[in-house]
Structures are given as structure tokens and as C-alpha cells.
C-alpha positions in Angstrom: 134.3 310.3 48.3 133.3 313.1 50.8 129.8 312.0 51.8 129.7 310.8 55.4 127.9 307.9 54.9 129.5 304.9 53.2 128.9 301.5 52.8 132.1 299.3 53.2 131.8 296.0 50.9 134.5 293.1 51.6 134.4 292.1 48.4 136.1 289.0 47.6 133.4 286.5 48.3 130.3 288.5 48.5 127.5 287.2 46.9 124.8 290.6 47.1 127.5 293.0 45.4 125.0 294.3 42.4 122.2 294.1 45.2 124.6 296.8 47.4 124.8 299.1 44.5 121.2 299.3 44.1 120.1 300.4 47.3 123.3 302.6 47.3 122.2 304.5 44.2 118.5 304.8 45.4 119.7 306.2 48.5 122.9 308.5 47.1 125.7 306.7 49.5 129.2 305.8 48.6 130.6 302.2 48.6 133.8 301.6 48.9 134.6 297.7 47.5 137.4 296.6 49.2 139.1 292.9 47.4 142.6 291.1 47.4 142.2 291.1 43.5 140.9 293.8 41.1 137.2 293.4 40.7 134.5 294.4 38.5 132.6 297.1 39.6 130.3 299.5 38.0 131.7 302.6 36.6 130.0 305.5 38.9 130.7 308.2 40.8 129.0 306.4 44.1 131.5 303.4 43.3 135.0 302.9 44.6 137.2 300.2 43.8 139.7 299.7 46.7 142.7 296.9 45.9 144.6 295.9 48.7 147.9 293.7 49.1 147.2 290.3 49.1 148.7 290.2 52.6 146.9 288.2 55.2 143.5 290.2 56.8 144.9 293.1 54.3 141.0 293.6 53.0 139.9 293.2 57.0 142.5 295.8 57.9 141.7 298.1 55.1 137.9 298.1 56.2 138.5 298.1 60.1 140.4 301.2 59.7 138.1 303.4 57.7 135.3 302.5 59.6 133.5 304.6 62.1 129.3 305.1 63.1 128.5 306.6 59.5 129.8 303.3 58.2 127.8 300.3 57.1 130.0 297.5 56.6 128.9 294.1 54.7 130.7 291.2 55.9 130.6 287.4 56.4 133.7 287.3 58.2 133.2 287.4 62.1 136.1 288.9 63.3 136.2 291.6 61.0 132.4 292.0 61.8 133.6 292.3 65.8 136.4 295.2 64.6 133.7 296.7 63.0 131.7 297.0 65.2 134.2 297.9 68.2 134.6 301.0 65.4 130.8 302.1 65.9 129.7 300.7 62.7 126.6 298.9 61.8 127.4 295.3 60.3 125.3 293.4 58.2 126.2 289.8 57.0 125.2 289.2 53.1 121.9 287.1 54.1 120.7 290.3 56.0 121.3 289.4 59.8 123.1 292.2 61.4 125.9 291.6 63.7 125.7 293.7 67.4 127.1 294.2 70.3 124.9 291.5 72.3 125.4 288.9 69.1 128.7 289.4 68.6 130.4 287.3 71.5 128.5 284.5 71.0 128.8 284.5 67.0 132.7 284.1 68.0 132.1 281.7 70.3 130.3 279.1 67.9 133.1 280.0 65.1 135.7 278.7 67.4 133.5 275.8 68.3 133.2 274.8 64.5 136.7 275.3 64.0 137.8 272.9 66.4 134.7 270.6 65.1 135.9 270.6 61.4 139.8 270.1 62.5 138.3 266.9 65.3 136.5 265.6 63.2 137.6 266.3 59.6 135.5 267.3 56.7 132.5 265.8 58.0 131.5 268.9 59.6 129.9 271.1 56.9 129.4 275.1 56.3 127.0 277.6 56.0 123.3 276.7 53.8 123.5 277.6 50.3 122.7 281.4 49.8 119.0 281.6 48.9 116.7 284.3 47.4 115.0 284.6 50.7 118.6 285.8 52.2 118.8 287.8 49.2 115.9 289.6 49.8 116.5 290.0 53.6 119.6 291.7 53.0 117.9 294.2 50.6 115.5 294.7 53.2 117.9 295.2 56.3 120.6 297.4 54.1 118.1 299.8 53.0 117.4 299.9 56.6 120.7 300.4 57.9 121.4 303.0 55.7 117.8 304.6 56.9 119.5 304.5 61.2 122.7 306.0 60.0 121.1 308.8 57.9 119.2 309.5 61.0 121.8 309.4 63.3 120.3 306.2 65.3 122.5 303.5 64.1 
């Protein structure tokens, strides 16, 4: 894929995967699907399916490494969010809140709070909501804009 512009997807648990390749199509950008295990993924020019080892943070690596401030990368994973970012990307989570500079530190901060929560106290401490059609929808909304900045040069 030459295009400048790409959208990096890690893959293995995202839940907004057929909604990525629909604003990618509409707006002509490459995605690059990067997964531990071989995924389905449409058969297009615009999509690339990326398989890495099944090493620990081998996906994270993968996607730290390619990207840079044409690069939109969709993440749940907060410290890959922070390397991402730290590479110039923009970073939107799959319910469509982006990750910055200013929200990144404290994002960290309450993961490691939670961690130590769940391993005090057990699994009493839950996760994240269920995914809903409203964060479905946001992310449409906040990927199409995304892609809008970069194109524009004011990501």
C-alpha cells in the first residue's frame, strides 16, 4: 500500500472492523489489520491482512512501528494507544473516544489503578460496559473525522 494515509486496525478483539472498512472505502484509505491469528477480511485492494507471531505485544509492536502522523490507529489497548501516539498518530478507541496527549497519562494511570483493584480484590471488580450502538455510531462519527485532520494535514 503506497497511499500515505492508513488506518492501523489491532484486530484481534475489535468489535467496529466492517464499520472501519466502510469509512475507509468512502474515503479511499488503506487499512492495514494487524491480528495474532489469520482473520477474515474483505478481499480489496484498500484491505491488508497483516499476521504476526503470536509472541507477546507482537500485534502492539507490529502497529507501533509502522505508525507515524498519516496514521490512524484503532485500539482499546492503552499502552499501545500511548506508543501510538508518542509516533504522531491519531488514536481512536472502538467506542469513538480518541486518545491524546493530555488524556493519555491519566488513562494509564486509572488502568494501573484497576489492575491493582481487580488483583486486591479479586473478580469483584468488573470491565468495561457492554459495547452499544451508540459507541458504534460514535466511532463512525469520530473515524470519518480523523481521517478528515490527517487528510488535511491537522491531525
Amino acid at each position: 500500500m503506497s497511499a500515505a494515509i492508513q488506518i492501523l486496525v489491532d484486530a484481534d478483539a475489535c468489535p467496529v472492523k466492517d464499520e472501519i472498512y466502510r469509512v475507509a472505502w468512502r474515503h479511499e484509505a488503506p487499512v492495514r489489520v494487524v491480528s495474532n491469528s489469520r482473520l477474515r477480511v474483505p478481499d480489496h485492494p484498500l484491505i491488508e491482512r497483516v499476521v504476526v507471531s503470536d509472541g507477546f505485544d507482537a500485534a502492539d509492536d507490529w502497529i507501533a512501528e509502522a505508525a507515524n502522523a498519516q496514521s490512524i490507529v484503532v485500539t482499546a489497548d492503552i499502552l499501545l494507544a500511548d506508543r501510538a501516539l508518542k509516533a504522531g498518530a491519531s488514536v481512536l478507541a472502538p467506542n469513538g473516544k480518541p486518545f491524546t496527549l493530555a488524556s493519555i497519562g491519566p488513562a494509564i494511570a486509572t488502568r494501573a489503578i484497576m489492575a491493582d483493584l481487580r488483583a486486591g480484590m479479586g473478580e469483584g471488580v468488573g470491565g468495561p460496559p457492554p459495547f452499544s450502538k451508540a459507541d458504534r455510531a460514535r466511532f463512525l462519527q469520530a473515524l470519518d473525522a480523523a481521517l478528515v485532520r490527517v487528510k488535511r494535514g491537522l491531525a
